[in-house]
C-alpha positions, -999 to 999 in steps of 0.1 A, spaced: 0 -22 272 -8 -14 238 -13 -57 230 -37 -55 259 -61 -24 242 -57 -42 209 -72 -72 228 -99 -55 245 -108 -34 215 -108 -64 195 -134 -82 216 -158 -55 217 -159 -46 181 -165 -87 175 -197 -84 198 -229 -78 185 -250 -51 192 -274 -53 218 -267 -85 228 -254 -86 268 -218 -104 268 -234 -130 293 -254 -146 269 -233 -176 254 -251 -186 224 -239 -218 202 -227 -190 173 -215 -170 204 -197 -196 218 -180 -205 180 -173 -173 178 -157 -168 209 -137 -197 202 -126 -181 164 -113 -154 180 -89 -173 202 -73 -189 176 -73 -155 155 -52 -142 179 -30 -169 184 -28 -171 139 -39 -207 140 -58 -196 109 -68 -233 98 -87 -240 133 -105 -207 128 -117 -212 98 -131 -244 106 -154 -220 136 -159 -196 118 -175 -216 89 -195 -235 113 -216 -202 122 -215 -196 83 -230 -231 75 -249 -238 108 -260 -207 119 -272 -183 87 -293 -159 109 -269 -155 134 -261 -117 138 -225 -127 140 -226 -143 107 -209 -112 87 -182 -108 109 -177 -145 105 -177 -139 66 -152 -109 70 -126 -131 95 -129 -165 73 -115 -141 46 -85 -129 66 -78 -169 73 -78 -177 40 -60 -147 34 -31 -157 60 -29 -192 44 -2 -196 19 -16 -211 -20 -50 -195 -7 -51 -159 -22 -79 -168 -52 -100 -181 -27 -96 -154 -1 -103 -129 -28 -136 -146 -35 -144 -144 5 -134 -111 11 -163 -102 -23 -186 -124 -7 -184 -99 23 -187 -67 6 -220 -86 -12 -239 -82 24 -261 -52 25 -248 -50 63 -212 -45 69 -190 -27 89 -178 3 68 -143 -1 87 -145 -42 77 -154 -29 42 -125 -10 36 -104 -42 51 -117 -60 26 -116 -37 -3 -75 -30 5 -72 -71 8 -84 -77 -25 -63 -47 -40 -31 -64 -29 -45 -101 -34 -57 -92 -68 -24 -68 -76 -2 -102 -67 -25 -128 -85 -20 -102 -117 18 -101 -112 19 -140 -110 1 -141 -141 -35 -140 -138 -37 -109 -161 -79 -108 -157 -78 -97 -120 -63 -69 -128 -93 -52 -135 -103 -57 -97 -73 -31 -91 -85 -10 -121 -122 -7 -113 -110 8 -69 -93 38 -89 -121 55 -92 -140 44 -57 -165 68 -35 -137 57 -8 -112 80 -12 -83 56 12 -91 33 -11 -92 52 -42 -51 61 -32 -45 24 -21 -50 13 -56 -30 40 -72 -3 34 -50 -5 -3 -58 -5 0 -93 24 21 -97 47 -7 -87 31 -27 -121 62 -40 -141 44 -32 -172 43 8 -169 11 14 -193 -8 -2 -169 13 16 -139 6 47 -158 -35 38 -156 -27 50 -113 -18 88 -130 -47 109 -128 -48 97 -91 -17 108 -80 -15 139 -93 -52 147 -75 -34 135 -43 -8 157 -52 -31 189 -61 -60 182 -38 -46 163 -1 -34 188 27 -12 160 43 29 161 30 38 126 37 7 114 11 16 142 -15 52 129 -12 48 94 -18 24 102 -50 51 120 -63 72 87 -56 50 67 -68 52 92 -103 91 86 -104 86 50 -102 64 52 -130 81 75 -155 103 107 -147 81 128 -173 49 122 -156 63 144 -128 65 176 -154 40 202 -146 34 184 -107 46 217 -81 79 205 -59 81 232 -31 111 233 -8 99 234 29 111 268 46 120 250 77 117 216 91 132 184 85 163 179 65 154 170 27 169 147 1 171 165 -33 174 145 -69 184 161 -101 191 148 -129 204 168 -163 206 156 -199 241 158 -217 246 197 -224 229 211 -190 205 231 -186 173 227 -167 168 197 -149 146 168 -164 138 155 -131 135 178 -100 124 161 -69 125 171 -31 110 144 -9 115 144 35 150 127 46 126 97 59 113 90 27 151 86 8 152 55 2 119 49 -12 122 75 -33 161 61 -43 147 28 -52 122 48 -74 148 60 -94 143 54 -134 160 20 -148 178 40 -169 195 64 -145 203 30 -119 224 17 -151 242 49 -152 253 45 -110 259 8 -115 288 17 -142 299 38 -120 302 17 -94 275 29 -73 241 11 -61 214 28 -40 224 17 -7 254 28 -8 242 67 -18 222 61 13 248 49 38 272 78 23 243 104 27 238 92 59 273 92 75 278 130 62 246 151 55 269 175 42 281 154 9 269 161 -23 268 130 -43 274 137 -81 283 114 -113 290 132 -145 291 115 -180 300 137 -207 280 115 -227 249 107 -207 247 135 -188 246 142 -151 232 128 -116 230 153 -85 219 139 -51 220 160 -19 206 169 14 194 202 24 
């Protein structure tokens, strides 16, 4: 059922407004044609259609959509990603576009360009960078979210400000909860000064501290939703990882124990490093 409304919802966002679906245009018909072999991921054959109406047809009213979709083929097509970044901006040059489209477009390129960067093409970078501080505010948090996961963590620190505003500012908990993820994969200390309430009631909730040798208050204090453990396990600081591997211990394995008996507390003390509390409430 849900394939079928996905099809049907698919076809009537594709037509063009005002124009009766019993017209069959050349463009229409190419059109028509692209989105067949959309749906079926036969990217290749659909670019081929859709740069037809592109090439043949320039004042067709279908020709941004066309723009928009021969992006998303290129995009699908493996070795492709530089020139699918290049369609998806040649799209977002229209003065006409669908705002939902845009936004498409704009997360595409913000994962293209974030993948291009990690593979060595430091320039595009700046592509992530410059959507950090966009009017769009989904898009605004895509790029933060994206660049937290940067090896380099002065550039993964750039997605700060961000976070924390998503933290301070957004009403829904699952977003607050993966910025404050996204912090810990960035650096424990950016997390200092960011509030961690504990829900009064609701669903069960992982807890991470983690003490310097000596005690006392916690350098790291984080509560994040049961559903969100392992994301915010593999966000756990290199440093602190090294401590459970000596141990013997690796992240699945805290969540497999956790799992099997919510009412575990798992613990590792070094009286030289310090100490590692992980629980469930």
């Amino acid at each position: 059922m849900k394939t079928t409304a996905w099809v049907i919802s698919f076809w009537l966002a594709a037509a063009p407004a005002g124009i009766a679906p019993a017209q069959d245009r050349p463009d229409e018909r190419l059109f028509r044609d692209a989105k067949l072999l959309l749906f079926d991921k036969q990217w290749a054959e659909a670019q081929t259609k859709l740069e037809e109406i592109i090439g043949s047809h320039p004042a067709s009213p279908l020709r941004g959509q066309a723009l928009f979709y021969r992006a998303k083929c290129l995009n699908e097509r493996k070795g492709l990603e530089r020139e699918a970044l290049i369609a998806y901006k040649d799209y977002l040059g229209l003065r006409e576009r669908n705002e939902s489209l845009a936004e498409e477009a704009e997360n595409s390129i913000i994962e293209l360009a974030m993948g291009l960067y990690e593979r060595g093409d430091k320039v595009l970078l700046q592509e992530v960078e410059s959507r950090l501080d966009h009017r769009n505010r989904a898009i605004q948090y895509y790029a933060a979210f994206k660049l937290s996961y940067a090896a380099d963590k002065a550039v993964a620190a750039k997605s700060v400000p961000v976070l924390k505003s998503i933290i301070a500012s957004e009403r829904n908990a699952e977003l607050k909860d993966r910025a404050k993820i996204a912090l810990l994969r960035i650096s424990p200390q950016t997390l200092k000064g960011v509030p961690d309430d504990i829900p009064v009631c609701g669903p069960r909730v992982l807890k991470i501290r983690i003490y310097e040798k000596g005690g006392g208050e916690p350098r790291l204090s984080l509560n994040i939703p049961w559903a969100l453990a392992d994301l915010a396990l593999s966000a756990f600081p290199e440093e602190d990882k090294a401590k459970l591997r000596r141990k013997g211990y690796n992240i699945d394995t805290i969540i497999r124990d956790l799992t099997r008996n919510k009412e575990a507390v798992f613990e590792i003390i070094d009286e030289d490093e310090g100490r590692i509390k992980i629980w469930i409430e």
